[in-house]
C-alpha positions in Angstrom: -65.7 2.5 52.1 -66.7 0.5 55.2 -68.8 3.9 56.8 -70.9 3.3 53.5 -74.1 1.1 52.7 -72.6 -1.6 50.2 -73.7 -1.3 46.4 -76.6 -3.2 46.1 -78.3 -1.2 48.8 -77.0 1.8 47.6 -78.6 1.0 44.1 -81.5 0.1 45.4 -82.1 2.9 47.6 -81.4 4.9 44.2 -83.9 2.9 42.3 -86.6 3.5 45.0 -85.9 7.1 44.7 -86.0 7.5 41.3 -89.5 5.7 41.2 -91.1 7.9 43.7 -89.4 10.7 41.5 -90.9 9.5 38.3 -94.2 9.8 39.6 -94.8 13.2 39.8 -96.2 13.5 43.1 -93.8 15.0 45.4 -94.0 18.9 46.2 -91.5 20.7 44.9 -89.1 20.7 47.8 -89.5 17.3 48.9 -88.7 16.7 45.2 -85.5 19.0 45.2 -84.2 17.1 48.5 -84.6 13.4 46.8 -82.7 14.9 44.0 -79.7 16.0 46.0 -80.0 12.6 47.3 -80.3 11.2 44.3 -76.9 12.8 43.5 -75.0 11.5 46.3 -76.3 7.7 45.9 -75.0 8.1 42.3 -71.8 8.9 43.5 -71.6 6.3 46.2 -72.1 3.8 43.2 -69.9 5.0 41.2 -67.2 4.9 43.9 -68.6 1.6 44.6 -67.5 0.6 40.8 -64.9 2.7 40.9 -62.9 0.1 43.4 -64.6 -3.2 41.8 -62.8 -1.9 38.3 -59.6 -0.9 40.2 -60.2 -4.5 42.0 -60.4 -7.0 38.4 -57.8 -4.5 36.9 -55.2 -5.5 39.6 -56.3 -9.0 39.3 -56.2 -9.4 35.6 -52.1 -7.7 36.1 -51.4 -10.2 38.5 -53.0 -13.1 36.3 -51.0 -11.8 33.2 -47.7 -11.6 35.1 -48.5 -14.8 36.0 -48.8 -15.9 32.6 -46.0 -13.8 31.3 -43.2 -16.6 30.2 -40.9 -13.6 29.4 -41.5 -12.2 33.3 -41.1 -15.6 34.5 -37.7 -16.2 33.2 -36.5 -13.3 34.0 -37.3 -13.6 37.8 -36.0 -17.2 37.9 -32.4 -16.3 35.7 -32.2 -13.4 38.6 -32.4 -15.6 41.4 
C-alpha cells in the first residue's frame, strides 16, 4: 500500500468530493467522472481498513496467546 495516499487523505479527498457532489452543480460528465472517482477512493479506504482490521486482529492473537496459561505450559513442558 505504499504507491497509495494514506487513509486520512484518502478520506478526505472522498469527503471533498462528495461535497462538491452534493451540490448539484457539476455538468453531467464532470459529475459522472467524480463518481468513478468516488468509487475508487472508497475502495482505497476500505483497503486501507481492510489491513488496520487484519493489523488489531493479529495483535489481539498474539496478546491472547500471550495470555493463554494453557499455551504457556504447554510450550515450557516442551522445551
Amino acid at each position: 500500500m505504499t504507491d497509495t495516499p494514506d487513509f486520512e487523505k484518502t478520506l478526505a479527498e472522498l469527503d471533498a468530493l462528495v461535497q462538491r457532489m452534493e451540490a448539484g452543480e457539476l455538468p453531467l460528465a464532470q459529475a459522472m467522472a467524480e463518481f468513478e472517482r468516488g468509487i475508487q477512493l472508497t475502495r482505497q479506504c476500505q483497503a486501507h481498513l481492510e489491513e488496520a482490521r487484519a493489523q488489531v486482529a493479529a495483535l489481539l492473537d498474539e496478546t491472547r496467546a500471550d495470555q493463554d496459561p494453557v499455551n504457556s505450559e504447554s510450550s515450557e513442558t516442551s522445551d
